[in-house]
C-alpha positions in Angstrom: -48.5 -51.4 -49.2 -46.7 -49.2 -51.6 -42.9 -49.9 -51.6 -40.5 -47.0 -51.1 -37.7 -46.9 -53.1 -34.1 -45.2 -52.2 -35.1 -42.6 -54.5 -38.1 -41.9 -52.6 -36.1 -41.4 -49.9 -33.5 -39.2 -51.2 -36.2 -36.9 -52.9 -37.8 -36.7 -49.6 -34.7 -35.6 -47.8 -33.7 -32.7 -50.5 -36.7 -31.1 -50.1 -36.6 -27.9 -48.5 -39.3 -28.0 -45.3 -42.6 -26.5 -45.4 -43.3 -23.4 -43.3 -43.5 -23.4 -39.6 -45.9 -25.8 -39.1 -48.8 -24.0 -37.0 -50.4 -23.5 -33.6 -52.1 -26.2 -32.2 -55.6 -24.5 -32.6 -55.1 -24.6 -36.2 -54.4 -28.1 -36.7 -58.2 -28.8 -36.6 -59.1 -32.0 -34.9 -55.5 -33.9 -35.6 -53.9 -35.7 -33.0 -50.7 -33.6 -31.8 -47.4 -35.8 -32.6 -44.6 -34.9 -30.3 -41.0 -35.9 -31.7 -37.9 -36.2 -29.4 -35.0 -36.5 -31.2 -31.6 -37.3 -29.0 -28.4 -36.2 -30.5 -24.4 -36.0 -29.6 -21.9 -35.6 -32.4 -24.1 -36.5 -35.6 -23.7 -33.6 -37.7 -23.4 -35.5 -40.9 -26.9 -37.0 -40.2 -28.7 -34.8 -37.8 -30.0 -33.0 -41.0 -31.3 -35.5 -42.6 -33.3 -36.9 -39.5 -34.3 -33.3 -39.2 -35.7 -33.2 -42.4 -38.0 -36.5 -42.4 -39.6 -35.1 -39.4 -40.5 -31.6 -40.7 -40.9 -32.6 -44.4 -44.0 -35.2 -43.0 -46.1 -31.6 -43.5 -48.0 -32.4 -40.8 -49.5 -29.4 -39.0 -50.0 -30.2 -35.3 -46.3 -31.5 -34.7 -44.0 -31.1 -31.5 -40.5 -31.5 -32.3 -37.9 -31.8 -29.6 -33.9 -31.7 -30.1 -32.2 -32.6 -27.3 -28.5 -32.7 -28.3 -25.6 -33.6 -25.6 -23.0 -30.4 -26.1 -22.0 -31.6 -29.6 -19.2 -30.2 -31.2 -19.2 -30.9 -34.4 -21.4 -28.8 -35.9 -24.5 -30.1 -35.0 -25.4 -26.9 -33.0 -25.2 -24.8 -36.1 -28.0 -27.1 -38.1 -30.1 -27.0 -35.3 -30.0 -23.3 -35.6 -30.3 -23.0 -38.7 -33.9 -25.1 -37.8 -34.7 -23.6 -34.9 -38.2 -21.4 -36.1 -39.1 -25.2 -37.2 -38.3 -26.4 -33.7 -41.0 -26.4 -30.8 -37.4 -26.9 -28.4 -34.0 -27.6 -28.4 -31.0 -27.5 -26.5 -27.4 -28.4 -26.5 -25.9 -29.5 -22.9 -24.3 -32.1 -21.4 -26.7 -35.1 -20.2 -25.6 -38.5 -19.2 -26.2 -40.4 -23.1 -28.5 -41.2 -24.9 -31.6 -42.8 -22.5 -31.3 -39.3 -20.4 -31.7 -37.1 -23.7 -34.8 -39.2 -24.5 -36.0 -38.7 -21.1 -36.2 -35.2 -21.3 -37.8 -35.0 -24.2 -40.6 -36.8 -23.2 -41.3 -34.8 -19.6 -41.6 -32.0 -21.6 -43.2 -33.7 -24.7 -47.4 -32.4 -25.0 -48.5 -34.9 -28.0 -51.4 -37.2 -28.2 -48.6 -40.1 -29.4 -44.9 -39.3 -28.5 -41.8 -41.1 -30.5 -38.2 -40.8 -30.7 -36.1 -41.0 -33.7 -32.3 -41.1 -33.5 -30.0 -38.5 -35.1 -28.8 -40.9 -37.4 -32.2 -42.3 -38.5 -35.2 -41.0 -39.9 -38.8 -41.5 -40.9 -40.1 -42.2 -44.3 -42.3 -40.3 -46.4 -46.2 -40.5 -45.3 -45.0 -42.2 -41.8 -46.8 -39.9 -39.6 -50.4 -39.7 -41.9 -49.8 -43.7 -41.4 -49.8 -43.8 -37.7 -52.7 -40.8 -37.7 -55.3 -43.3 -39.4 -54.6 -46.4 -37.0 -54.9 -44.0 -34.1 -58.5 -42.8 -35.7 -59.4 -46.0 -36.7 -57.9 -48.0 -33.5 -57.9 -45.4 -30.4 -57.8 -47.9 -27.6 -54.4 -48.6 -28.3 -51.2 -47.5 -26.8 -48.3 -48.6 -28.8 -48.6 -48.2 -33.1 -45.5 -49.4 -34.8 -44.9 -50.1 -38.4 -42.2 -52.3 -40.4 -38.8 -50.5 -41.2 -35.7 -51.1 -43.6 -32.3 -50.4 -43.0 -30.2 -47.9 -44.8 -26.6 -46.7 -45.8 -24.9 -43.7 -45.3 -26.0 -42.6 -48.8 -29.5 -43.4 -48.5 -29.8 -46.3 -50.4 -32.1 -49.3 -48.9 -29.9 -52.2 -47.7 -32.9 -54.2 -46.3 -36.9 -54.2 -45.7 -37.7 -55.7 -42.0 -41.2 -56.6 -42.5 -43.1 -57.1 -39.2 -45.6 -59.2 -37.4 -48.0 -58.2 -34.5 -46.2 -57.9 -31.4 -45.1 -60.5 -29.0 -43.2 -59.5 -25.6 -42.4 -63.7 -25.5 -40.8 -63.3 -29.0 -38.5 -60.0 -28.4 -37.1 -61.9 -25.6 -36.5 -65.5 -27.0 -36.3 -65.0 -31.3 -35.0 -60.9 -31.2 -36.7 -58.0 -33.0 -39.9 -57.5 -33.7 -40.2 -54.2 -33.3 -38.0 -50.8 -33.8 -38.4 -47.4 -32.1 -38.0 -45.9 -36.0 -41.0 -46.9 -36.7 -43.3 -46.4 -33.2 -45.5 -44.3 -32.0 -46.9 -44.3 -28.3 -49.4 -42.6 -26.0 -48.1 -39.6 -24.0 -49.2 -41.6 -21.2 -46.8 -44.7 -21.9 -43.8 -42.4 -21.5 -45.0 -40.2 -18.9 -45.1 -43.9 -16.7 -42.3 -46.1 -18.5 -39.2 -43.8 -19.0 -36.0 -45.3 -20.1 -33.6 -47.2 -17.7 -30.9 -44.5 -17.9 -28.1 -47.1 -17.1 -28.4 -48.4 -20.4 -26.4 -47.9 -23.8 -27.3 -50.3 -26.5 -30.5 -52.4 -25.1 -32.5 -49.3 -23.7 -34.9 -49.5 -26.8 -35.4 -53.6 -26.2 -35.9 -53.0 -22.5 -38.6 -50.2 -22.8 -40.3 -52.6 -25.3 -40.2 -55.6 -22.9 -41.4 -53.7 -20.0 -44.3 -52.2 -21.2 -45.5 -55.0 -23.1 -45.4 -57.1 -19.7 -46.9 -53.9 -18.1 -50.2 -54.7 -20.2 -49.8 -51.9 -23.0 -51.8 -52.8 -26.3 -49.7 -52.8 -29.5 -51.3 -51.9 -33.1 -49.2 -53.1 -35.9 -49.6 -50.9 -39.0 -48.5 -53.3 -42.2 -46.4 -50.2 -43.3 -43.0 -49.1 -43.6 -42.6 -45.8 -41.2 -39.1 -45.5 -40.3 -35.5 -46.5 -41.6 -32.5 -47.0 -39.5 -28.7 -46.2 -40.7 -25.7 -48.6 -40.4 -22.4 -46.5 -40.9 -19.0 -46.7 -39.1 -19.7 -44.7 -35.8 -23.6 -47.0 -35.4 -23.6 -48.6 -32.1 -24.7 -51.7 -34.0 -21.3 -52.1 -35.5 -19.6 -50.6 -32.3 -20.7 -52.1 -28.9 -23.2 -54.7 -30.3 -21.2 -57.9 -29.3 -19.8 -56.5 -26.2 -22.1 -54.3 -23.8 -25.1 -55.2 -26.6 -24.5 -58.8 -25.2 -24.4 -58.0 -21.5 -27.2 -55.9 -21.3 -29.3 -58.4 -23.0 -28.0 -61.0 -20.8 -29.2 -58.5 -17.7 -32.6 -57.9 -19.5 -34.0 -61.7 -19.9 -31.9 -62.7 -16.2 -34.7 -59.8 -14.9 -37.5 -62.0 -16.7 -35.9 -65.1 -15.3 -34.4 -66.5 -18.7 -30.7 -67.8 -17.9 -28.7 -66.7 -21.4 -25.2 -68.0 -21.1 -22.6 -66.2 -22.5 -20.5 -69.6 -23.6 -22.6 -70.9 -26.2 -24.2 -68.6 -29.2 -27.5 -67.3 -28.1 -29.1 -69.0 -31.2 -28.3 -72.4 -30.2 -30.3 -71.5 -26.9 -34.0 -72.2 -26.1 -34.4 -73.4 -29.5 -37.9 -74.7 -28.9 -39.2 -71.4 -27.9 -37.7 -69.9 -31.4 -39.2 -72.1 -33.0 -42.9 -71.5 -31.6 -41.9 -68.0 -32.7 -40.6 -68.5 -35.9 -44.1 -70.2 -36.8 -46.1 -67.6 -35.0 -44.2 -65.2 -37.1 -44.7 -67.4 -40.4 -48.3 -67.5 -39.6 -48.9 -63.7 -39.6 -46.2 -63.2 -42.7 -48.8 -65.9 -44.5 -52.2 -64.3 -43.2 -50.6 -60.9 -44.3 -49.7 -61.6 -47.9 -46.3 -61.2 -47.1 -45.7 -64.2 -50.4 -42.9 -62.0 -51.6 -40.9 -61.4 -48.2 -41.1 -65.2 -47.6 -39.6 -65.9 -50.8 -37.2 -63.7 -50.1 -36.0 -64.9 -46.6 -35.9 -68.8 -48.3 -33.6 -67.4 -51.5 -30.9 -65.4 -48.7 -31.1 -68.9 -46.8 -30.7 -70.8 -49.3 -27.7 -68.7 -50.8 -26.5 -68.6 -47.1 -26.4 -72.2 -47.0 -24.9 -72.7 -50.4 -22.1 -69.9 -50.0 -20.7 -71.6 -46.8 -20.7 -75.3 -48.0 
């Protein structure tokens, strides 16, 4: 597993894209990968995200824009894109979940993802996912670890993965990211996202179609990065409709998550079944170095508030 570096990712960002990528018949026997990205007032992104889609030069891509009547200048970089773009369009929706929506009705690919207007893929992320789905067909989900970034593109953090467990995304938290998954066309023609949502809606979709028997494929590589900055609805609305929609999401699988006492000081026992589930995996991957890692922040954690 080769580790990208922030200068990877800058380089990767700079360049200029390749020529339109082209028609489906002359992709050869490539699986067609059908991008959806959702955006509403993200100018000083949307670029970028643009970028690590089309600089993946690979030749049998769909890539969807489906921006919310921005104005801030995002409609003038999708134009400036749009002989790159299989669709876009700029119009009023109802957030976020609906944007996604109509991407994927419209969305032709063998594997279908969404990537955020703030976010973006990393360099190779889309060969990656091509040789699991060759190697492993019967799947429907392939998802990969991702790190987090600034608003300069520097790495803050690598999120290194395990295989999937619906039991642990509910009980111990994330185990999976939409910036780094890929899924069958058929998976979002039958799950699409609950539209009522605003923070959680990329949680939900995980835990319903994982309880609605869909086979995950975890690729031991990093395919996607997502950004923290000021305006991220992970700094914003996290602790408040983050926290009730959650709440909502494990009531609807009969876990009772009170709202008085910190979730992790809840169901401790069924963390902990995770947490050595996860260790397991980390160990049978050769993931030495990330474990070392995660004891030196704890231990540094510990120290720094004694």
């Amino acid at each position: 597993m080769k580790r990208i570096t922030s200068g990877d990712i800058r380089s990767f960002l700079q360049a200029a894209p390749p020529v339109p990528a082209p028609a489906k018949g002359d992709a050869g026997n490539l699986p067609r990968i059908s991008v959806v990205t959702p955006s509403f007032n993200q100018a000083g992104f949307l670029e970028r995200t643009i970028l690590s889609v089309l600089n993946q030069g690979y030749p049998n891509l769909e890539y969807i824009v489906v921006d919310g009547g921005s104005g801030d200048g995002s409609v003038d970089i999708l134009r400036k894109y749009e002989h790159h773009l299989s669709a876009w369009v700029s119009e009023e929706d109802r957030g976020q979940s609906d944007a996604i929506n109509k991407g994927f009705r419209i969305a032709t690919g063998d594997l279908v993802a969404w990537q955020n207007s703030d976010d973006i893929y990393l360099p190779g992320a889309f060969w990656k996912v091509v040789k699991a789905y060759r190697e492993s067909p019967q799947y429907d989900v392939y998802f990969g670890n991702m790190c987090t970034i600034d608003e300069e593109d520097e790495i803050l953090h690598e999120h290194r993965y395990t295989p999937f467990s619906v039991e642990c995304l509910l009980y111990d938290g994330w185990n999976i990211t939409n910036q780094s998954a890929f899924f069958r066309k058929e998976i979002v023609r039958r799950y699409p996202l609950q539209a009522g949502l605003r923070y959680a809606m990329d949680g939900d979709y995980f835990v319903r179609i994982g309880l609605g028997g869909a086979r995950f494929r975890f690729i031991r590589d990093s395919l996607g990065a997502f950004r923290i900055h000021g305006k991220a609805k992970s700094g914003t609305i996290d602790r408040t409709v983050g926290v009730e929609e959650w709440v909502k999401i494990r009531e609807s699988r009969g876990i009772l998550m009170r709202t008085d006492i910190p979730w992790g000081r809840q169901y401790l026992g069924r963390k902990a079944l995770c947490k050595a589930r996860k260790l397991f995996h980390y160990l049978r991957q050769g993931d030495f170095d990330y474990i070392g890692g995660k004891i030196v922040r704890m231990v540094r954690g510990v120290s720094g508030s004694s």
